[in-house]
C-alpha positions in Angstrom: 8.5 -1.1 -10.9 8.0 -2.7 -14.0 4.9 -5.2 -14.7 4.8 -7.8 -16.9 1.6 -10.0 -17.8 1.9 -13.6 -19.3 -0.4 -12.6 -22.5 -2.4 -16.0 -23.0 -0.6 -16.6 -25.9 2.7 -16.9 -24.1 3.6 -20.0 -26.4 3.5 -17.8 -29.8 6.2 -15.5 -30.7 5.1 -11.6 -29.4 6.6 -8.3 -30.5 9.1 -6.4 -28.5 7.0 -3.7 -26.7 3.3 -6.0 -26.7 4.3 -7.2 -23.5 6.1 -4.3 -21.8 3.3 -2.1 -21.2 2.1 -1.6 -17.0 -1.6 -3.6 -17.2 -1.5 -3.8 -13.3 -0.6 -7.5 -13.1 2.2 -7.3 -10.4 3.0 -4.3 -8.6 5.1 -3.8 -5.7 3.1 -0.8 -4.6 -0.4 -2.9 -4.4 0.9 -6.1 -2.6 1.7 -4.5 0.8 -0.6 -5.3 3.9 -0.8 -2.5 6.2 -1.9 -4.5 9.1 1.1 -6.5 8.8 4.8 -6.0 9.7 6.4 -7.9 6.1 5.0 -6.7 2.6 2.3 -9.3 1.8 3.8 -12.1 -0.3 2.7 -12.3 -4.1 1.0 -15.4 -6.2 4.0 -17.3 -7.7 3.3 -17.0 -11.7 3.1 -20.9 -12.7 2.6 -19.6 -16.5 6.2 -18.6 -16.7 7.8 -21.5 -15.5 8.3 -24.2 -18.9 5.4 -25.6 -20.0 6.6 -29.1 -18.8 6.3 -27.6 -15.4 3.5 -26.4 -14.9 0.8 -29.4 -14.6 3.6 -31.3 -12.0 3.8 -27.5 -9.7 -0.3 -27.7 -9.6 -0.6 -31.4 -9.2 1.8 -31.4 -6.4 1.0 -28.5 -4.7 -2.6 -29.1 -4.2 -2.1 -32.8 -3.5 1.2 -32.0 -0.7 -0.9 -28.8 0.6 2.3 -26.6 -0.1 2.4 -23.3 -2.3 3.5 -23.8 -5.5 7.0 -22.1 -5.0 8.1 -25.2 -2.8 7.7 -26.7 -5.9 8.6 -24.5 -8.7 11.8 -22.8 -6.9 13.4 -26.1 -6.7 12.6 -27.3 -10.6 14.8 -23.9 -11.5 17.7 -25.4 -10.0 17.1 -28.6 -11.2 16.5 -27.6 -14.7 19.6 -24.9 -14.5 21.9 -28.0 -13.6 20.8 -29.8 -16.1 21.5 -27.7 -18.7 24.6 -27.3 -16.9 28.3 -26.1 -18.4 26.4 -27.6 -22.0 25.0 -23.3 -22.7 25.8 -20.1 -22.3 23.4 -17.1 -23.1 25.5 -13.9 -24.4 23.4 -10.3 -23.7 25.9 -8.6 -25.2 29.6 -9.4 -26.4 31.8 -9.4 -23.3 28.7 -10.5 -21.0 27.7 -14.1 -20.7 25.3 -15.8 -18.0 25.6 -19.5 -17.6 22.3 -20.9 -16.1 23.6 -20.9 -12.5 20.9 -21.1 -9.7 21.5 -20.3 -6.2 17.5 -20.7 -4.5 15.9 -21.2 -1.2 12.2 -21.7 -0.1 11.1 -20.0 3.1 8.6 -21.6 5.5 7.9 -23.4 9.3 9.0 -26.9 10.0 5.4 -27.8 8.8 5.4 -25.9 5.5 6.0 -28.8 3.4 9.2 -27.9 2.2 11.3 -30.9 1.8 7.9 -32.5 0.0 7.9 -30.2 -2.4 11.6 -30.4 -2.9 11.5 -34.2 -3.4 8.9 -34.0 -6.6 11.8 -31.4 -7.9 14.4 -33.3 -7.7 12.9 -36.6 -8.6 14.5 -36.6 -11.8 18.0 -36.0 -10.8 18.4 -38.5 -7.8 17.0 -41.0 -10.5 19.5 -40.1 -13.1 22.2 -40.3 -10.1 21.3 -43.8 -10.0 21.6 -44.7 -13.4 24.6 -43.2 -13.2 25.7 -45.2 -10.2 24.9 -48.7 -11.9 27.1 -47.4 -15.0 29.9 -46.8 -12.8 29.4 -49.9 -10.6 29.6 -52.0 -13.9 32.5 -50.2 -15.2 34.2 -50.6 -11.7 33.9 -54.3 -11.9 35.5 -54.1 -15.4 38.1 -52.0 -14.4 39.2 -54.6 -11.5 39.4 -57.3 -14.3 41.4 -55.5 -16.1 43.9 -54.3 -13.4 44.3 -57.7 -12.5 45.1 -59.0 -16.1 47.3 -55.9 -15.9 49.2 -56.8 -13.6 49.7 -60.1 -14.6 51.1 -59.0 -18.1 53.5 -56.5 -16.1 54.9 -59.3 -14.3 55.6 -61.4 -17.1 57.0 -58.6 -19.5 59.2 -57.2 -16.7 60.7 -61.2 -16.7 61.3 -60.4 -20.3 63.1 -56.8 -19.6 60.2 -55.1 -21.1 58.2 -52.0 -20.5 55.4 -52.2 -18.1 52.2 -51.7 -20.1 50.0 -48.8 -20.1 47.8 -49.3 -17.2 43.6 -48.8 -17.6 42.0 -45.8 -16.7 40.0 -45.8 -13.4 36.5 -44.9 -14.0 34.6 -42.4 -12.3 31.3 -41.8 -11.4 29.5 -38.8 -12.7 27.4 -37.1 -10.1 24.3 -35.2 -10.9 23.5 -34.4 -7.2 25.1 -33.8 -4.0 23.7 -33.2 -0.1 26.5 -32.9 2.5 29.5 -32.2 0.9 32.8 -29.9 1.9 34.8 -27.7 -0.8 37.3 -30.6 -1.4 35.2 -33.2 -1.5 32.9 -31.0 -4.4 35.3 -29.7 -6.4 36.5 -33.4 -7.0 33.3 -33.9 -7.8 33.0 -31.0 -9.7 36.4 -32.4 -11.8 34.6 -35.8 -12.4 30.9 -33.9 -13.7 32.6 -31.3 -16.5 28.1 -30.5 -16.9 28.4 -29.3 -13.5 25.8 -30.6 -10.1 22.8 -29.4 -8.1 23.6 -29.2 -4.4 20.1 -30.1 -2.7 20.2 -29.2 0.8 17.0 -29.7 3.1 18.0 -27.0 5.3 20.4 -24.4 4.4 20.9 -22.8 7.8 23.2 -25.7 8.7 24.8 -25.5 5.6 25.7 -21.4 6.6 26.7 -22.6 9.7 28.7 -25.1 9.0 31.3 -23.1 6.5 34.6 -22.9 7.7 33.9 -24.9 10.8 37.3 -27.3 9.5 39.8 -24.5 9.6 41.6 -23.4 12.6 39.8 -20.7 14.4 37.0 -21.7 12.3 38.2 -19.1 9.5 38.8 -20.2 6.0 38.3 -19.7 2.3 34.7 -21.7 2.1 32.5 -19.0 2.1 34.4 -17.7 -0.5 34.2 -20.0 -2.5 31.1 -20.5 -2.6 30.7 -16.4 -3.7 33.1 -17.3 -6.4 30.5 -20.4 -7.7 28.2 -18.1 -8.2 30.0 -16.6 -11.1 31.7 -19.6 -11.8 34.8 -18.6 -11.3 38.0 -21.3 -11.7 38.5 -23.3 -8.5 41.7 -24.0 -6.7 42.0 -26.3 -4.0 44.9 -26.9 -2.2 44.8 -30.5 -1.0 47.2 -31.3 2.2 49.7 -34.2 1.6 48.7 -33.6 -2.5 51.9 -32.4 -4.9 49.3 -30.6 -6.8 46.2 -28.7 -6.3 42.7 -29.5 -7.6 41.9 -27.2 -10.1 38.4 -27.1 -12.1 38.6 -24.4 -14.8 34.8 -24.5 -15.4 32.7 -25.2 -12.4 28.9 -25.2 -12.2 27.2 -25.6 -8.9 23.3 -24.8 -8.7 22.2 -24.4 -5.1 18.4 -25.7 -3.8 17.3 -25.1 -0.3 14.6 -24.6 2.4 15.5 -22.1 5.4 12.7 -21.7 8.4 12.0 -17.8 9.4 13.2 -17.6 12.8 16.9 -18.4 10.7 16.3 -16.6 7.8 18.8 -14.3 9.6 21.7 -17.1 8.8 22.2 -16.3 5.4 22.5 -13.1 5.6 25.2 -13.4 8.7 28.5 -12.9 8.9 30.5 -10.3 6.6 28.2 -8.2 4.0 29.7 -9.8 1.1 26.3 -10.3 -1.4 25.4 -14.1 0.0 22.1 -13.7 0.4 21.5 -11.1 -2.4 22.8 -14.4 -4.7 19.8 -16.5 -4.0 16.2 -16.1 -5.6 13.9 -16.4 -2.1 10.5 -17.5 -1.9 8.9 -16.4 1.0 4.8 -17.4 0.5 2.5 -17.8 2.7 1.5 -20.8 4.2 -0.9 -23.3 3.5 -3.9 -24.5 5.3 -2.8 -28.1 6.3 -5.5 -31.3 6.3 -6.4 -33.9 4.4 -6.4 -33.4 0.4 -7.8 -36.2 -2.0 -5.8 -34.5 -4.9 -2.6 -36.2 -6.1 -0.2 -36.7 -8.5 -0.5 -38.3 -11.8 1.8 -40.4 -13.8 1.9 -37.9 -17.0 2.7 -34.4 -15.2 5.5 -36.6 -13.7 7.0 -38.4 -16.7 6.8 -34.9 -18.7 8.9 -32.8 -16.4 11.0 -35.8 -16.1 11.3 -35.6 -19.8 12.1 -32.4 -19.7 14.7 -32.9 -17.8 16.4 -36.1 -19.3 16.2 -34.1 -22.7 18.4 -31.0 -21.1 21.1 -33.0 -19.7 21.0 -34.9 -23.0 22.1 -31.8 -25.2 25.5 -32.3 -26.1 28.3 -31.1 -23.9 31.4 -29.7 -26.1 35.1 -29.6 -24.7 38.4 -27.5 -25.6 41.3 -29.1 -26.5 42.4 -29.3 -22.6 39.1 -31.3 -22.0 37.1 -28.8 -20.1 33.7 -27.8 -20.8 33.0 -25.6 -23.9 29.7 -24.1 -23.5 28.0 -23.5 -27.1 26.5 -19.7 -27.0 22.7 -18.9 -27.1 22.1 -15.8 -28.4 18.6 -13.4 -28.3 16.7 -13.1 -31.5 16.0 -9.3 -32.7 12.6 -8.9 -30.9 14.2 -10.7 -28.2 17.1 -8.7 -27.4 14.5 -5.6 -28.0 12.6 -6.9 -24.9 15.8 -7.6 -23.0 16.8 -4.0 -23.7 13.8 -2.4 -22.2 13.7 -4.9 -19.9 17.1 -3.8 -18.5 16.6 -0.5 -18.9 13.4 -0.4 -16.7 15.0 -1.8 -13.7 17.8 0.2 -14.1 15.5 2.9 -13.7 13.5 1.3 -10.7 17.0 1.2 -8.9 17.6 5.0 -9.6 13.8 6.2 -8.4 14.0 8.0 -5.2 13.7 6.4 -1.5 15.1 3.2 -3.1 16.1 1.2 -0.3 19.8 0.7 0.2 19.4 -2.7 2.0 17.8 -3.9 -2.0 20.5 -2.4 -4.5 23.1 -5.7 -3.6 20.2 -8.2 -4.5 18.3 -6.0 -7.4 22.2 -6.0 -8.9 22.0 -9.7 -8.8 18.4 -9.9 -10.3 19.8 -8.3 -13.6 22.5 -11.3 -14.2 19.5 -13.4 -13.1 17.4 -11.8 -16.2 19.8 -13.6 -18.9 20.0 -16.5 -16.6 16.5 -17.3 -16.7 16.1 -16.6 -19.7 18.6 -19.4 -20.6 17.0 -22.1 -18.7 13.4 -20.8 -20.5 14.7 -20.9 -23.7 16.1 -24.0 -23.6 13.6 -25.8 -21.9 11.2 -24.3 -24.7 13.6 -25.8 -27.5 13.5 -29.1 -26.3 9.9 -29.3 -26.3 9.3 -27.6 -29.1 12.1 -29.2 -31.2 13.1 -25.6 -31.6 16.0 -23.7 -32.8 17.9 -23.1 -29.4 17.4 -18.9 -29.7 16.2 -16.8 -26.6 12.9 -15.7 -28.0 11.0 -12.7 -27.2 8.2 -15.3 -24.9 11.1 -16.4 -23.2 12.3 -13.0 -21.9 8.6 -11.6 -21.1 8.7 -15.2 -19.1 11.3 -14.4 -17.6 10.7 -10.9 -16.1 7.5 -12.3 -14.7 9.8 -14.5 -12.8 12.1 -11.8 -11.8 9.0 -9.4 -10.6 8.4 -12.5 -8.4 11.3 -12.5 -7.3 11.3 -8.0 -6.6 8.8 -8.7 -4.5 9.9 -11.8 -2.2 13.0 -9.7 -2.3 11.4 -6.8 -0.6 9.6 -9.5 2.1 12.7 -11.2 2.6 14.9 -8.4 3.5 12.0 -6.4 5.3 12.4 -9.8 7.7 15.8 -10.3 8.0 17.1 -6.2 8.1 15.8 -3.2 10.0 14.7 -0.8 6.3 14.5 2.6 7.4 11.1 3.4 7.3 12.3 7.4 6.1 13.5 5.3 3.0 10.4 3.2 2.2 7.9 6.8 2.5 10.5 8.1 -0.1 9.8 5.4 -2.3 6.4 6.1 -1.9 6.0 9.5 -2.3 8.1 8.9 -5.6 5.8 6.7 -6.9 2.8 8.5 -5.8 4.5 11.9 -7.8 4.8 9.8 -11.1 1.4 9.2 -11.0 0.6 12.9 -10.8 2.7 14.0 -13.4 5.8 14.9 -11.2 4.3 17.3 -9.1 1.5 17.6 -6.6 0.5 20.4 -4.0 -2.0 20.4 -1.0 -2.4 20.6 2.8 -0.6 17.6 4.7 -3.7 15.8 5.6 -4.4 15.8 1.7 -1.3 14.2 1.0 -2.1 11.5 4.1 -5.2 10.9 2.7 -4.1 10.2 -1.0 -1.1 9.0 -0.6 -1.1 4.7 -0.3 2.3 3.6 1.9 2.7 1.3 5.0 5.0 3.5 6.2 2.6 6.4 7.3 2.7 7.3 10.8 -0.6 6.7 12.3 -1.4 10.6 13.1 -1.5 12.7 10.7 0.0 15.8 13.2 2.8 13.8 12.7 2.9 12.9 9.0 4.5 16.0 7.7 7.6 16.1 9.6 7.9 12.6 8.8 7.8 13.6 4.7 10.3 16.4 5.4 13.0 14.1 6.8 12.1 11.7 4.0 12.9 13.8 1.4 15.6 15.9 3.1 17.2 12.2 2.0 16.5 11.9 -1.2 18.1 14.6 -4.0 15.5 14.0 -6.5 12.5 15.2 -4.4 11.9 18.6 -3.7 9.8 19.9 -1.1 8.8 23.5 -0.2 6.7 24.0 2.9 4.8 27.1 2.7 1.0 28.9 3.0 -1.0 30.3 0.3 -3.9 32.7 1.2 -7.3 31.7 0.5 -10.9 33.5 -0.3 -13.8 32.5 1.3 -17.3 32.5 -0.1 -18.3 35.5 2.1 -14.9 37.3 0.9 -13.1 36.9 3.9 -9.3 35.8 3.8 -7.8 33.5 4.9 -4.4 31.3 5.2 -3.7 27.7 4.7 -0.5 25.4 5.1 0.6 24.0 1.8 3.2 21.3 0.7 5.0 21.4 -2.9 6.6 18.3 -3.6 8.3 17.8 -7.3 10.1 15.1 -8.5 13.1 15.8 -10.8 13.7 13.1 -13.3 17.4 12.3 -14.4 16.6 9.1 -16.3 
């Protein structure tokens, strides 16, 4: 897996490869427990979340007693929405990523989830209101108006005139929504062209509750809630309506807690890639008690800066009056990091014994890269007063993030699916192979003794069937099982069993 370290001088611009090099920062292979059933969740890496961040996800994690996660998963989504339909980031020509966030936090009832949540969204709920009192004065306006309306319309009627034009009904402007079905959004979603957060304290009920209108309890609302992942045009058929809803460009950012025991609910149902759309945290918990630590009045006002100043950047429309997002693009040592970047976890997907159950969500991860690296980048141009360019600080930022994210990927879906244990010793042996050059020979209890993987059987009589059937699954190990004959001191022969294991490169 790749490994990427936030260099202390992660706010100055660094060279395409500087960053890129395996300094043994986060590894997937070291951050396993063996006495323990789940991989062993990693430290969240506060340095690669915005600057603006960062003092608010330490303040309010020590003072609520929550891991930082419960905080800094959240602000993603809540940055991501407020950039909105306003940016697009283009890899490439033909690939875009808007800054779409589907995220949950994992933990007990007790965890401090919906704490940590409510210093996230702060910001938005108080925009919401502002938003609210704008409307509500507009409203009041536009009653005054329909009655002066209607007076003229009487009057010019008498005279065997045209009715005048009537005034536009305002709307309100939503920049977050709770319990909410697909109609209901996507009229919301037609009134907000920058696109909402949906904040949900509990996302199991919000599985659960999909399709639970339609007859049968079958419809289109999971689907559509695929399709907002990509953004895809809406359609929504509304009964007694002579036309649909549509909403060309909609932008939905998802924020959620889920506890353990029903982690299983978002990955129920058909295998269609729900879960494998949302970036997990899965830490461990914290110690509860008393804390004296709390909050202070700058960390807040500065993320809340941060945010006002995203949903502030201007918001261009086509000639139909739907969103135009402007394009980001990557700088030269930017798109140099992307590129390897890319590359490398193509690579990680392609090693041997890579589990099956993770090639839906690593997919995923990869449209995540550019989307991160939109919110980053333009959360670093506001507070820099920047040119709004994906910089090279910005991607190395963001793969920390996604490494994060490898790894509470592995613990999620070690919880919620039954890996093959054959597949995970694969992986293993892979790894341990690189690390000898590609090949390695020995006696089986050699191997056991070298070889670090939670998936070792717990004798070692039984170890090297065990590495046979791993690697009769994989084509890119090989695996002869022979003896070799061996001189003593005293010059007596003798023979010895001997694996050859050799892994064959194709990338």
């Amino acid at each position: 897996m790749a490994r990427y370290e936030i260099p202390p001088e992660m706010l100055r611009e660094v060279g395409p490869k500087a960053q890129l090099e395996p300094r043994g920062v986060y590894d997937v292979y070291d951050v396993y427990d063996v006495s323990r059933e789940l991989p062993s969740a990693p430290e969240f890496p506060v340095d690669a979340m915005p600057a603006g961040c960062r003092m608010l996800i330490r303040e309010a994690s020590e003072a609520i007693g929550c891991p930082p996660e419960f905080v800094a998963l959240p602000m993603l989504t809540v940055l991501a929405s407020a950039i909105g339909n306003s940016r697009v980031v283009e890899l490439k020509p033909g690939w875009e990523e808007k800054a779409v966030v589907f995220a949950t936090v994992i933990g007990d009832p007790a965890a401090k989830k919906s704490p940590g949540a409510k210093v996230a969204t702060k910001p938005a709920k108080r925009l919401q209101v502002e938003l609210r009192n704008v409307y509500q004065a507009k409203h009041e306006d536009y009653e005054h108006e329909m009655l002066e309306y209607e007076k003229n319309k009487r009057e010019l009627r008498k005279a065997g005139a045209a009715d005048p034009r009537p005034p536009k009904e305002p709307v309100m402007e939503r920049t977050v929504v709770d319990d909410t079905t697909v109609e209901a959004l996507t009229r919301v979603l037609k009134e907000s062209p920058r696109g909402v957060l949906v904040a949900k304290d509990e996302l199991a009920g919000w599985i659960r509750s999909m399709d639970q209108y339609k007859a049968g309890g079958k419809g289109s609302d999971r689907q559509f809630w695929l399709s907002a992942w990509n953004s895809d045009p809406i359609t929504v058929d509304r009964k007694g309506a002579p036309e649909a809803l549509m909403v060309s460009e909609p932008f939905v950012s998802i924020s959620g807690g889920i506890q353990p025991e029903v982690l299983k609910d978002l990955s129920r149902g058909p295998q269609d890639g729900m879960l494998d759309r949302f970036l997990c945290a899965y830490p461990e918990p914290v110690a509860p008690g008393w804390r004296e630590a709390h909050i202070t009045e700058a960390a807040e006002l500065r993320y809340a800066n941060l945010y006002k100043q995203l949903r502030m950047r201007h918001l261009d429309s086509d000639e139909f009056g739907d969103p135009l997002p402007e394009k980001l693009v990557f700088s030269p040592s930017g798109k140099a990091v992307l590129i390897d970047a890319i590359n490398e976890h193509a690579r990680e997907m392609c090693r041997p014994g890579f589990p099956a159950s993770l090639k839906g969500v690593y997919g995923k991860l990869e449209a995540y890269t550019g989307r991160l690296c939109l919110v980053l980048a333009m959360a670093r141009a506001v507070e820099e007063n920047a040119p709004e360019q994906v910089e090279s600080r910005d991607v190395v930022a963001a793969m920390v993030l996604i490494d994060y994210f490898k790894h509470m990927a592995r613990r999620v879906y070690a919880a919620v699916r039954n890996a093959n244990p054959l597949d995970g010793l694969a992986e293993d042996l892979a790894r341990f192979l690189e690390l000898q050059g590609s090949e390695w020979s020995g006696e089986p209890s050699e191997l056991y003794s070298q070889l670090k993987s939670h998936h070792k059987p717990n004798r070692v009589n039984e170890f090297g069937k065990m590495v046979r059937a791993a690697l009769k699954r994989q084509t890119r190990l090989t695996f002869d099982d022979g003896h070799e004959r061996v001189i003593k001191p005293d010059g007596s022969a003798s023979t010895r069993r001997v694996m050859k294991l050799k892994l064959i490169e194709t990338l």
